[in-house]
N, CA, C and O atoms as a Maestro MAE file, in Angstrom:
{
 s_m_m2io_version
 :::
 2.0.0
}

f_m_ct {
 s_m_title
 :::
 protein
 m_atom[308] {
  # First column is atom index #
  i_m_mmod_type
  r_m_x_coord
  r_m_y_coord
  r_m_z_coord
  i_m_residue_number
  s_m_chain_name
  s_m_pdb_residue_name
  s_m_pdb_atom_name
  i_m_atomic_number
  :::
  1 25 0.837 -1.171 0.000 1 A "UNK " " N  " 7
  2 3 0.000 0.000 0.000 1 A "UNK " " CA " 6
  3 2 0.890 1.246 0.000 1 A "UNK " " C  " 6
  4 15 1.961 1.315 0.603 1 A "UNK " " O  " 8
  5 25 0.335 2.242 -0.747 2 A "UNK " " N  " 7
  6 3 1.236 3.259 -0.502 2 A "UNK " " CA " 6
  7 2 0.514 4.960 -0.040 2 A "UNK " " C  " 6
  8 15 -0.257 5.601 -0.754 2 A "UNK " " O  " 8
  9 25 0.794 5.186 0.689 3 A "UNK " " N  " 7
  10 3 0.803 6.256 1.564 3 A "UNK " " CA " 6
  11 2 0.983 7.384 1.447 3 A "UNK " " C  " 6
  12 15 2.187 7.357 1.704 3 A "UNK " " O  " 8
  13 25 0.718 8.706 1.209 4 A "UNK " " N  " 7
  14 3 1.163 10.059 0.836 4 A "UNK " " CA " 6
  15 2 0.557 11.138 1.949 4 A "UNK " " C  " 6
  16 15 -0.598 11.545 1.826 4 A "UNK " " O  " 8
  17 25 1.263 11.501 2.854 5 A "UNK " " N  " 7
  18 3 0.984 12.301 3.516 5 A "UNK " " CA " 6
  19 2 1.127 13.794 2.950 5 A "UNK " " C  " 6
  20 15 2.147 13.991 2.290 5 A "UNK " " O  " 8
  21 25 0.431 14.649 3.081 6 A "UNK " " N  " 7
  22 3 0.601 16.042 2.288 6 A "UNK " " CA " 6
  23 2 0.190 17.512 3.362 6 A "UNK " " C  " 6
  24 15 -0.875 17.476 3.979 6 A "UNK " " O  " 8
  25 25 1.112 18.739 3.499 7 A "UNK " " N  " 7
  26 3 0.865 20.002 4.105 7 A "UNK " " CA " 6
  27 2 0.225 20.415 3.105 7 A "UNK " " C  " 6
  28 15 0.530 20.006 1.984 7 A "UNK " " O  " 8
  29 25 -0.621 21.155 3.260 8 A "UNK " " N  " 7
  30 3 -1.073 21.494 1.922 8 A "UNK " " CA " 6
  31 2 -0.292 23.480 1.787 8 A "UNK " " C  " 6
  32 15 0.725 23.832 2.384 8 A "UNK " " O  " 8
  33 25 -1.083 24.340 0.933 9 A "UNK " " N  " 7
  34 3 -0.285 25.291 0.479 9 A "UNK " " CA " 6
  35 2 -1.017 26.444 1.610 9 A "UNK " " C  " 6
  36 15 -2.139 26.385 2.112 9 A "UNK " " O  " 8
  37 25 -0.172 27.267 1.756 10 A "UNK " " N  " 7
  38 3 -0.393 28.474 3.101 10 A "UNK " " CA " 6
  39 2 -1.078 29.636 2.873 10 A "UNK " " C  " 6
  40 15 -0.239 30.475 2.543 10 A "UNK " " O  " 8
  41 25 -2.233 30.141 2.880 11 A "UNK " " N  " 7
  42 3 -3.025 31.123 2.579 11 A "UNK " " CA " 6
  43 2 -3.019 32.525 4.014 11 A "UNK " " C  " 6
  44 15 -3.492 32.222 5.109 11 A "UNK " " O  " 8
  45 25 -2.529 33.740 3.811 12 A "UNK " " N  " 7
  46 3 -2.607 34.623 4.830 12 A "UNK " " CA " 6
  47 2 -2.241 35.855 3.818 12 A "UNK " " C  " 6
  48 15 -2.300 35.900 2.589 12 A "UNK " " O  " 8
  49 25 -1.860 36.793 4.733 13 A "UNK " " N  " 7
  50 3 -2.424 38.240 4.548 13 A "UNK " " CA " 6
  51 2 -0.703 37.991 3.443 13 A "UNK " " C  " 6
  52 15 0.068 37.044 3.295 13 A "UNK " " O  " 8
  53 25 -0.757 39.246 2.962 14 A "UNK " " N  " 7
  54 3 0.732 39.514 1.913 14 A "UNK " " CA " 6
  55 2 1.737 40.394 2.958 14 A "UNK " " C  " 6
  56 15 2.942 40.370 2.707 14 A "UNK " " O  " 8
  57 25 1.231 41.215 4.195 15 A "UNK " " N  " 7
  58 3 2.024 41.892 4.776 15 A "UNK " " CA " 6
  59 2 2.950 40.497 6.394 15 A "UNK " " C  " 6
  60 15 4.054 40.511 6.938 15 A "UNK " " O  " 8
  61 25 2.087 39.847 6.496 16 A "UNK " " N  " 7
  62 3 2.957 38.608 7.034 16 A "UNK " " CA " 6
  63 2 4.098 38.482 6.765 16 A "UNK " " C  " 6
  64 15 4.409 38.583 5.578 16 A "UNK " " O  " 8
  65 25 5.166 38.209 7.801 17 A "UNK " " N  " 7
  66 3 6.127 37.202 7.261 17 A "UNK " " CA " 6
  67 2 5.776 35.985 7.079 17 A "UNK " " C  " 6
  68 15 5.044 35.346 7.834 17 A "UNK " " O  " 8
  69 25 6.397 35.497 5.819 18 A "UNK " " N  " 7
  70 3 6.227 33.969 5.340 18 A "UNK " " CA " 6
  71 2 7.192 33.040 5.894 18 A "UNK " " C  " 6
  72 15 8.369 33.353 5.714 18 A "UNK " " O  " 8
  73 25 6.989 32.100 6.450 19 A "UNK " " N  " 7
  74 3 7.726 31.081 6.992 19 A "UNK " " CA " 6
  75 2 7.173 29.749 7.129 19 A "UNK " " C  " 6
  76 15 6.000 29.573 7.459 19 A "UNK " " O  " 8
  77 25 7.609 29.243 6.999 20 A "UNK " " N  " 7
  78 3 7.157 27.530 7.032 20 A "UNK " " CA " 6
  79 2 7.712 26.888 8.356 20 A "UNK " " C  " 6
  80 15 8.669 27.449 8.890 20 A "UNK " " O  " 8
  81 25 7.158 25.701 8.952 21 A "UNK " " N  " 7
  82 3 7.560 25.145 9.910 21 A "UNK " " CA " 6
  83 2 7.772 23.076 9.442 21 A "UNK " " C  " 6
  84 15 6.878 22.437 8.889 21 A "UNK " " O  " 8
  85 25 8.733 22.657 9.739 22 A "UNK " " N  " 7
  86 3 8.684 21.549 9.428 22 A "UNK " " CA " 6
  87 2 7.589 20.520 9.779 22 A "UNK " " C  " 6
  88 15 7.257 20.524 10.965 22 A "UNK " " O  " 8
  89 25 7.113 19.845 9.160 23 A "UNK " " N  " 7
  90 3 5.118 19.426 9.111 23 A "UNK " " CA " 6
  91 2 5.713 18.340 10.547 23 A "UNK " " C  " 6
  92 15 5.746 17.116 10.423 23 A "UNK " " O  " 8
  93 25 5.932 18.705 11.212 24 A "UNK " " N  " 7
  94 3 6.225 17.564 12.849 24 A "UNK " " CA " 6
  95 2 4.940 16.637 12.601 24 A "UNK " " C  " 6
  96 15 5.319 15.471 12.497 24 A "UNK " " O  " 8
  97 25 3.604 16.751 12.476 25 A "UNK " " N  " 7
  98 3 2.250 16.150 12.677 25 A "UNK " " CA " 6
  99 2 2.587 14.999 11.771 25 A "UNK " " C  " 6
  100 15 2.619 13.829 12.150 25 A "UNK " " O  " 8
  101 25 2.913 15.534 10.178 26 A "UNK " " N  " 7
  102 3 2.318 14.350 9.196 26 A "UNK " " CA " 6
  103 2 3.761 13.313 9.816 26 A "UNK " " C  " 6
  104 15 3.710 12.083 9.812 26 A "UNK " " O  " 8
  105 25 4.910 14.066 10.287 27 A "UNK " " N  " 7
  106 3 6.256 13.644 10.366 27 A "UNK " " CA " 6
  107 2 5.672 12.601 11.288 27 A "UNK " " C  " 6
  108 15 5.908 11.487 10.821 27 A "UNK " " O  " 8
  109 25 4.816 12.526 12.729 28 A "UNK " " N  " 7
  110 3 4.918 11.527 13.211 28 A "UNK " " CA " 6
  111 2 3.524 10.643 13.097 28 A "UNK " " C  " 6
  112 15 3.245 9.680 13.811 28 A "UNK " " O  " 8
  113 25 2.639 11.244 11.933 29 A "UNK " " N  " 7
  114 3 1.931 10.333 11.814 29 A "UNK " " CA " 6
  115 2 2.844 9.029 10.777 29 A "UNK " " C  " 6
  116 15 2.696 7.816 10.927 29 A "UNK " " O  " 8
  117 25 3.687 9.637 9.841 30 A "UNK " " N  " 7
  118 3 4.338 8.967 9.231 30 A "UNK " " CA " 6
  119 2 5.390 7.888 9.930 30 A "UNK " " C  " 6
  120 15 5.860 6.978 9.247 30 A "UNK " " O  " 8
  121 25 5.711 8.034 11.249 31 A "UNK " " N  " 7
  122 3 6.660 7.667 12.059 31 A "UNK " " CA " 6
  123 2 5.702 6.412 12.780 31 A "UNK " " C  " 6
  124 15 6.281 5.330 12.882 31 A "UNK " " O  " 8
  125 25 4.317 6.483 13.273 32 A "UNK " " N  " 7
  126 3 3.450 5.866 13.519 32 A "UNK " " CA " 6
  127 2 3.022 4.696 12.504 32 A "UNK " " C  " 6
  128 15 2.540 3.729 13.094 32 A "UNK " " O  " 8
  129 25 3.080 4.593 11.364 33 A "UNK " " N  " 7
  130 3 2.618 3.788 10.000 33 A "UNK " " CA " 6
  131 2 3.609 3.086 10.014 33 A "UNK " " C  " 6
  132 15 3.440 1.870 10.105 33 A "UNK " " O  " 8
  133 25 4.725 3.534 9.945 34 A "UNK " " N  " 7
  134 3 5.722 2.857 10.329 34 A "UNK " " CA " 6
  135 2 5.862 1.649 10.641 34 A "UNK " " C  " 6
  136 15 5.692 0.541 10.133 34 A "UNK " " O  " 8
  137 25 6.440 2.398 12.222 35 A "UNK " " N  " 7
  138 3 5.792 1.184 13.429 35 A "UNK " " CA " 6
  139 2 4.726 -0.096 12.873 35 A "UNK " " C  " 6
  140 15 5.028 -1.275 12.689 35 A "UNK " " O  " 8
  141 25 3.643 0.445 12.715 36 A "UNK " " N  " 7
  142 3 2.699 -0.354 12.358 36 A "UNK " " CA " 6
  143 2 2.676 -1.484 10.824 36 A "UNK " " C  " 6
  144 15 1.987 -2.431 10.446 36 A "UNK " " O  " 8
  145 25 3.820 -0.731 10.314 37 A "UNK " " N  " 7
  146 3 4.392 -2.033 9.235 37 A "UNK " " CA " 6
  147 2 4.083 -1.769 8.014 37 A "UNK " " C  " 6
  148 15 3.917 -2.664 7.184 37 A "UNK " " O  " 8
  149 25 3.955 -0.385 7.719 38 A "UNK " " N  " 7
  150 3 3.382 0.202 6.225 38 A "UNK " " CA " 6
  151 2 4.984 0.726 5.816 38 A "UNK " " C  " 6
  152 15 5.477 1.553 6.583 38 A "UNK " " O  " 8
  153 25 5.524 0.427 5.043 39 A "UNK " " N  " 7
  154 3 6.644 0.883 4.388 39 A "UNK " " CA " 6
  155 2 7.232 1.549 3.325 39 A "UNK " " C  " 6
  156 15 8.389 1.713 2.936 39 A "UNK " " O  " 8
  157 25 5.716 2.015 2.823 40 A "UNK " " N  " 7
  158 3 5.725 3.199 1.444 40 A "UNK " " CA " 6
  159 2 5.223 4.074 1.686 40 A "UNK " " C  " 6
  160 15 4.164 4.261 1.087 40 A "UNK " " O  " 8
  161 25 5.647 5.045 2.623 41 A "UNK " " N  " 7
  162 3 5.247 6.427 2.687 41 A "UNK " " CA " 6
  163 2 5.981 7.633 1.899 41 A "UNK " " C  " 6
  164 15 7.106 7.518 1.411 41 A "UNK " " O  " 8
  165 25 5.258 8.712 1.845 42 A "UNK " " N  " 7
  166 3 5.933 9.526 0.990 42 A "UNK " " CA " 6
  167 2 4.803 10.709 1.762 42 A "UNK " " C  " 6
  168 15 3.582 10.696 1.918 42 A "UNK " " O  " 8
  169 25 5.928 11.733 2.149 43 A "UNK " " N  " 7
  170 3 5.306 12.995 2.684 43 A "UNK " " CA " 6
  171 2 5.656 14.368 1.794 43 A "UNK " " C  " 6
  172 15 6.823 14.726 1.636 43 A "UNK " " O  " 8
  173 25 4.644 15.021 1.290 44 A "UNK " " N  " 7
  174 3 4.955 16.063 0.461 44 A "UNK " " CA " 6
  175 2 4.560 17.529 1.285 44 A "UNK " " C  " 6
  176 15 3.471 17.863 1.752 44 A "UNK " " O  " 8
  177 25 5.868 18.268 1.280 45 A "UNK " " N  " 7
  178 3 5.242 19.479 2.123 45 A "UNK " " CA " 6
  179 2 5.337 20.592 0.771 45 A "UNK " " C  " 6
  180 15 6.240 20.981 0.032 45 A "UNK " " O  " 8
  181 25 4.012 20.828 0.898 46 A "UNK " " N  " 7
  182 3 3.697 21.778 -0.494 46 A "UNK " " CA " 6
  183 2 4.005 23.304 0.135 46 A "UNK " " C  " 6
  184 15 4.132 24.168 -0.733 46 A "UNK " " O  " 8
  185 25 4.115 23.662 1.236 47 A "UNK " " N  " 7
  186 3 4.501 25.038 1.580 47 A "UNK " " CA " 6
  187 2 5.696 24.986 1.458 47 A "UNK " " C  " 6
  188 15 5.992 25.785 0.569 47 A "UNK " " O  " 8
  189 25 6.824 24.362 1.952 48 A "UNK " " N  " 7
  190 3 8.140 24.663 1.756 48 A "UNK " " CA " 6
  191 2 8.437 24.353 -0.071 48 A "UNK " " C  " 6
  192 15 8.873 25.002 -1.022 48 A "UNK " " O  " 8
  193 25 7.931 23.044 0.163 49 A "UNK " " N  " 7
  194 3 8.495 22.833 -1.864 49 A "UNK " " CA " 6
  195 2 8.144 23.666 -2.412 49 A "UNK " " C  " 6
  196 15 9.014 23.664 -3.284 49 A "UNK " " O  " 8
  197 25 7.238 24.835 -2.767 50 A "UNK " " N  " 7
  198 3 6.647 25.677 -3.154 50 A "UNK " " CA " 6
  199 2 7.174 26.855 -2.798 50 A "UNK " " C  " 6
  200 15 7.255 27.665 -3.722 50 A "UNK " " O  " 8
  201 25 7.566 27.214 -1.726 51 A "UNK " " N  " 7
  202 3 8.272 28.751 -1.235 51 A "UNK " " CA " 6
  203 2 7.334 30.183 -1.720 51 A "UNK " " C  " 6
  204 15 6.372 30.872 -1.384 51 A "UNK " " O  " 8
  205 25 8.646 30.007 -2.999 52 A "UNK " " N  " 7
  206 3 8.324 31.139 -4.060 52 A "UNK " " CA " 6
  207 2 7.401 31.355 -4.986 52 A "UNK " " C  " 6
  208 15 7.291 32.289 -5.781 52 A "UNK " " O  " 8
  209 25 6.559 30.142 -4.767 53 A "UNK " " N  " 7
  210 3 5.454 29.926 -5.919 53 A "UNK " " CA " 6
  211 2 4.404 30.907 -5.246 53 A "UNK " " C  " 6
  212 15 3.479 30.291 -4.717 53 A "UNK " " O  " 8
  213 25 4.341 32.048 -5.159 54 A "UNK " " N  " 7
  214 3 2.845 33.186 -4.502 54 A "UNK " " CA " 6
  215 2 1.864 33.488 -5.633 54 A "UNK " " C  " 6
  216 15 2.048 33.849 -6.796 54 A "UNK " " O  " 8
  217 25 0.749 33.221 -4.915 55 A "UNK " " N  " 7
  218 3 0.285 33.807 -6.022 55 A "UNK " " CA " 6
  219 2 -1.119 34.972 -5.194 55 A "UNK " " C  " 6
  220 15 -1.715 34.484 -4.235 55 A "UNK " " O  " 8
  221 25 -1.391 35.983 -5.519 56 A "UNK " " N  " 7
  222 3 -2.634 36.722 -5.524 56 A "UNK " " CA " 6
  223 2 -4.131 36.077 -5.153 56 A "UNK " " C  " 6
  224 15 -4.701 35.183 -5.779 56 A "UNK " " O  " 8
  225 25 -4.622 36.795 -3.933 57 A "UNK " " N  " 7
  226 3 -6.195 36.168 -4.208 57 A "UNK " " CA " 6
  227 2 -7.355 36.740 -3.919 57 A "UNK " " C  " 6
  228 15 -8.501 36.320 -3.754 57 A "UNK " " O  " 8
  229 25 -6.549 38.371 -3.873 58 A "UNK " " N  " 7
  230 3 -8.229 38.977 -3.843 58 A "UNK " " CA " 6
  231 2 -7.146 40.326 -4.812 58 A "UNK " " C  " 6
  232 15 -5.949 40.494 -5.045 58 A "UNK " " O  " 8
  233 25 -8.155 40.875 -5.053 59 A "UNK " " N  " 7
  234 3 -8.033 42.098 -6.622 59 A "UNK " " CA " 6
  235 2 -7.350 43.461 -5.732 59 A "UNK " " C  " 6
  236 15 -7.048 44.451 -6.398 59 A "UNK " " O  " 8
  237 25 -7.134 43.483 -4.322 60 A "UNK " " N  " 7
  238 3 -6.116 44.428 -3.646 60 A "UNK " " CA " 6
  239 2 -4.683 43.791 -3.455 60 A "UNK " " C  " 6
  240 15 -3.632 44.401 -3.254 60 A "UNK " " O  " 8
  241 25 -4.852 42.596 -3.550 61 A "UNK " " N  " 7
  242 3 -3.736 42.230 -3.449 61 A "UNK " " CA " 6
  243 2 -3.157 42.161 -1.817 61 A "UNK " " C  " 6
  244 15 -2.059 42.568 -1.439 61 A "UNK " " O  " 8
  245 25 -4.159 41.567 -1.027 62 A "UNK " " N  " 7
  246 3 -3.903 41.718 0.684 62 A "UNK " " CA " 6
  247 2 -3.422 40.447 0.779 62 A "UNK " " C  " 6
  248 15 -2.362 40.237 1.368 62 A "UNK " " O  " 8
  249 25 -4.211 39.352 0.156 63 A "UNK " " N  " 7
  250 3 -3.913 38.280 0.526 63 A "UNK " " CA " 6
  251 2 -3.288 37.164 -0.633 63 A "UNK " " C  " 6
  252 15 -3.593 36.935 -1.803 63 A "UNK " " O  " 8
  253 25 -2.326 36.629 0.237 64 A "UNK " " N  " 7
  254 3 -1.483 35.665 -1.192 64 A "UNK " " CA " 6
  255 2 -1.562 33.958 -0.602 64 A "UNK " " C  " 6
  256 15 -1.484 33.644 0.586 64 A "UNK " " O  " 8
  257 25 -1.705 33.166 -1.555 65 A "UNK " " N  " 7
  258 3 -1.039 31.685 -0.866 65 A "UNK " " CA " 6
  259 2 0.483 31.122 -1.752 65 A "UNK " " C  " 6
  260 15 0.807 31.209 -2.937 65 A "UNK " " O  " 8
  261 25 0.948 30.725 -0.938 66 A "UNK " " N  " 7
  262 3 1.901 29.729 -1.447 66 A "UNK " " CA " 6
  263 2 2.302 28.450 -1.180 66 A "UNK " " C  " 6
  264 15 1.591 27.844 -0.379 66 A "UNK " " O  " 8
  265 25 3.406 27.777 -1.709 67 A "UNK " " N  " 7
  266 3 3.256 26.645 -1.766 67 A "UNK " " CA " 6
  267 2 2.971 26.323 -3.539 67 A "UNK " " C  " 6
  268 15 2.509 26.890 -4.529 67 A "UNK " " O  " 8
  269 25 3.787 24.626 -3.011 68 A "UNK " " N  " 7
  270 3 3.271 23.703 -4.792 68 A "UNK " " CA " 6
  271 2 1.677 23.969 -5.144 68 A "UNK " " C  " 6
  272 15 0.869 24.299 -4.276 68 A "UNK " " O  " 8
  273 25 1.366 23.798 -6.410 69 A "UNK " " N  " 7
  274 3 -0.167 24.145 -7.098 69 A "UNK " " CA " 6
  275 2 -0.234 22.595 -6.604 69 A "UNK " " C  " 6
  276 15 0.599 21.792 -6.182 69 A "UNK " " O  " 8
  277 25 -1.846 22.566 -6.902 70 A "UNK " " N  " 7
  278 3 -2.311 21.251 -6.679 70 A "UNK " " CA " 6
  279 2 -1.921 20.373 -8.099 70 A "UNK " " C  " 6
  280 15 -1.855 19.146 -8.023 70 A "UNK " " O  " 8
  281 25 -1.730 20.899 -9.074 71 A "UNK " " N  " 7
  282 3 -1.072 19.925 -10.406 71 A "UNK " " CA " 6
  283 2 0.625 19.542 -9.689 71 A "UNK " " C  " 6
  284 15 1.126 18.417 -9.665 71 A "UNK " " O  " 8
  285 25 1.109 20.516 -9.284 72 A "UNK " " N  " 7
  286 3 2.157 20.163 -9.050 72 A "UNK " " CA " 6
  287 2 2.598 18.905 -7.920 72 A "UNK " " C  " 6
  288 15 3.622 18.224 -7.966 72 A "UNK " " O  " 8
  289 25 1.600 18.841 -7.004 73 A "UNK " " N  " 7
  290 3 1.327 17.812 -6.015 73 A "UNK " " CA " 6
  291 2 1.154 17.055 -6.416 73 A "UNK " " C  " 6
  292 15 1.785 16.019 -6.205 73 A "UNK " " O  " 8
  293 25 0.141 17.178 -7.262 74 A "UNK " " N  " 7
  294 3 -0.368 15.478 -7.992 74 A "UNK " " CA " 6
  295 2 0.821 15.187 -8.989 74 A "UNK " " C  " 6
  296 15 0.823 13.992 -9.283 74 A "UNK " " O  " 8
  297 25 1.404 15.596 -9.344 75 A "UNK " " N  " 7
  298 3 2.869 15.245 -10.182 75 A "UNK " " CA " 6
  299 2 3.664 14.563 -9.321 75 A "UNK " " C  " 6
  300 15 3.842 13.395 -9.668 75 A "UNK " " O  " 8
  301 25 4.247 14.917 -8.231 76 A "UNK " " N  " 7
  302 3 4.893 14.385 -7.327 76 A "UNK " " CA " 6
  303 2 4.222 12.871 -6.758 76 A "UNK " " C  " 6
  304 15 4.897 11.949 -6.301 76 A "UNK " " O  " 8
  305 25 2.715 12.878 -6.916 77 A "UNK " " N  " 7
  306 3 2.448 11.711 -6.177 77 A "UNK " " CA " 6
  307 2 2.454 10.535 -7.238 77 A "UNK " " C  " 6
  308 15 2.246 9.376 -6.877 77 A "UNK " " O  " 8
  :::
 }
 m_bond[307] {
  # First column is bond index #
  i_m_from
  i_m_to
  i_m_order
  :::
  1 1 2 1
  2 2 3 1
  3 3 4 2
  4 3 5 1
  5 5 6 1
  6 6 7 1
  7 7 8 2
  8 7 9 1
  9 9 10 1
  10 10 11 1
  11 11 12 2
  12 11 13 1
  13 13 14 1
  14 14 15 1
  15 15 16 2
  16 15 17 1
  17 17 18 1
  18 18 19 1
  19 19 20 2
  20 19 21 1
  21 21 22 1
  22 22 23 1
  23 23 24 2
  24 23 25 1
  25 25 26 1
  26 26 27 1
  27 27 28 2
  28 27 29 1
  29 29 30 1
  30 30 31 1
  31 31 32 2
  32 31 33 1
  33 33 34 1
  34 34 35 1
  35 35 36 2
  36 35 37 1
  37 37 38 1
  38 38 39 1
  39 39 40 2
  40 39 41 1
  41 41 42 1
  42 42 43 1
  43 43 44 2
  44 43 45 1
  45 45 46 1
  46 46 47 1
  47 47 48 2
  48 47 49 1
  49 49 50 1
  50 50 51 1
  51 51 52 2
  52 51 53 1
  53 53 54 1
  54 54 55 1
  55 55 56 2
  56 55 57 1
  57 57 58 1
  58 58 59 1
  59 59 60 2
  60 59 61 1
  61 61 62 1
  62 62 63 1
  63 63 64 2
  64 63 65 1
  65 65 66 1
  66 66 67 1
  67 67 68 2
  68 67 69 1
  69 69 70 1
  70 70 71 1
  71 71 72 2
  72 71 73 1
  73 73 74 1
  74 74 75 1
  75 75 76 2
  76 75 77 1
  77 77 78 1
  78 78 79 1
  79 79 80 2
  80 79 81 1
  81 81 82 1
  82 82 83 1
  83 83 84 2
  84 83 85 1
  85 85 86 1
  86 86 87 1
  87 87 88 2
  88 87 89 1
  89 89 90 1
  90 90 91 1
  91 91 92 2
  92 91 93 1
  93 93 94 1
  94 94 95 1
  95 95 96 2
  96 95 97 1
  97 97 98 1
  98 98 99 1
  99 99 100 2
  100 99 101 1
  101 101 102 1
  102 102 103 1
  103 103 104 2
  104 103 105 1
  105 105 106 1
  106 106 107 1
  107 107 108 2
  108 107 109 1
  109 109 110 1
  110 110 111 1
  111 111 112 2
  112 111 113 1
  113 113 114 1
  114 114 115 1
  115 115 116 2
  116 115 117 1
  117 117 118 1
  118 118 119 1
  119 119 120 2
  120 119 121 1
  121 121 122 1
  122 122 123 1
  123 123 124 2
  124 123 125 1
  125 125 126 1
  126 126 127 1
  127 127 128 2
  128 127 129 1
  129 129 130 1
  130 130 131 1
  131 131 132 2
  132 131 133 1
  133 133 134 1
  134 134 135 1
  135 135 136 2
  136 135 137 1
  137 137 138 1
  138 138 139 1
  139 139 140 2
  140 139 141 1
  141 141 142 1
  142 142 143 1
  143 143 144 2
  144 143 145 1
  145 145 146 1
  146 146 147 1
  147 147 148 2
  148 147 149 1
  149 149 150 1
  150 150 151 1
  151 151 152 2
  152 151 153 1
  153 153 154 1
  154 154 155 1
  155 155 156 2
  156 155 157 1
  157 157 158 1
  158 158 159 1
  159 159 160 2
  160 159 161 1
  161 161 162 1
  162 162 163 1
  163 163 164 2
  164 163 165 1
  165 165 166 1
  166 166 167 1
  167 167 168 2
  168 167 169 1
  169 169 170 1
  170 170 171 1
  171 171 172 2
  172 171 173 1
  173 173 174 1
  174 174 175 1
  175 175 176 2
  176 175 177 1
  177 177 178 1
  178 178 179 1
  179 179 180 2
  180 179 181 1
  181 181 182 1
  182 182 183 1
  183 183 184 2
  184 183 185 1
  185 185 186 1
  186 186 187 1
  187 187 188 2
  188 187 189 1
  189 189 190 1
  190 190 191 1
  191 191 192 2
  192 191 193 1
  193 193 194 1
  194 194 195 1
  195 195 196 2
  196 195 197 1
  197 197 198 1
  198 198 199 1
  199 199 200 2
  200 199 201 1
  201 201 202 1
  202 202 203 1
  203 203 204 2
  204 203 205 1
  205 205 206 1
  206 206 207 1
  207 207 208 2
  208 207 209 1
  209 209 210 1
  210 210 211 1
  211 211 212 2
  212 211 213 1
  213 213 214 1
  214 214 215 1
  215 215 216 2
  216 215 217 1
  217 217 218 1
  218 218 219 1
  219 219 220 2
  220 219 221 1
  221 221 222 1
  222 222 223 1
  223 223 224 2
  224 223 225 1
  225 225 226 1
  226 226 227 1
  227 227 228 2
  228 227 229 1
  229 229 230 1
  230 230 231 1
  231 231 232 2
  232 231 233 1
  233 233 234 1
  234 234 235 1
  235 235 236 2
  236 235 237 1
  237 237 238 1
  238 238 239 1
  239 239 240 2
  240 239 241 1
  241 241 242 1
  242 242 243 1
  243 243 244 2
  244 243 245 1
  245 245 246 1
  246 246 247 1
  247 247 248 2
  248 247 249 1
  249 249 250 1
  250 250 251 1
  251 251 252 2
  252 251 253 1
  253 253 254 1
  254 254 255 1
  255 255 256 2
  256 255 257 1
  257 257 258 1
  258 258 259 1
  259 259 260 2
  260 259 261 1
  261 261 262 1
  262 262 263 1
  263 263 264 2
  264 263 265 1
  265 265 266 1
  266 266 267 1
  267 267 268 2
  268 267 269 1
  269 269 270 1
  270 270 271 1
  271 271 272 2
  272 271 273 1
  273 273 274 1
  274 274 275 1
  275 275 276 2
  276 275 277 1
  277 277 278 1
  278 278 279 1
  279 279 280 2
  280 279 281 1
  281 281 282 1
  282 282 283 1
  283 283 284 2
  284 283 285 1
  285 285 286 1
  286 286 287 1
  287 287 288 2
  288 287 289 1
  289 289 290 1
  290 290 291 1
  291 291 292 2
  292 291 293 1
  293 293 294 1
  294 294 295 1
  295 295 296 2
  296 295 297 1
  297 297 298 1
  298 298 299 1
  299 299 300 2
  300 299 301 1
  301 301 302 1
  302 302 303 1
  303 303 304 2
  304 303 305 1
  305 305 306 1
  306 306 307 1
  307 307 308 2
  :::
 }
}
């Protein structure tokens, strides 16, 4: 069986600092599957892989998300 844990992409204001935090959650749900004897995991963190990918989402331009697109996720999986 195979397994894909995923952060998905970060939506907040554009005057924020942007920062990512390492996904600890999917990290130990993945650490848990484990244990339990599943051995094809694959964790995709779409905010960090993504960084620089911003894009616009209201017509002032207040708020941005980033992170991999969802094509780009599904490429990876």
């Amino acid at each position: 069986m195979n397994i894909v844990l995923i952060t998905p992409q970060v939506v907040g204001s554009k005057t924020q600092i942007r920062r990512v935090q390492p996904p600890l959650g999917i990290a130990c749900l993945a650490a848990t599957l484990l244990e339990k004897g599943y051995d094809n995991i694959k964790i995709i963190d779409a905010a960090a892989g993504g960084y620089d990918n911003i894009v616009p989402l209201d017509p002032e331009n207040k708020f941005i998300k980033f992170g991999l697109s969802n094509d780009q996720v599904i490429e990876r999986i």
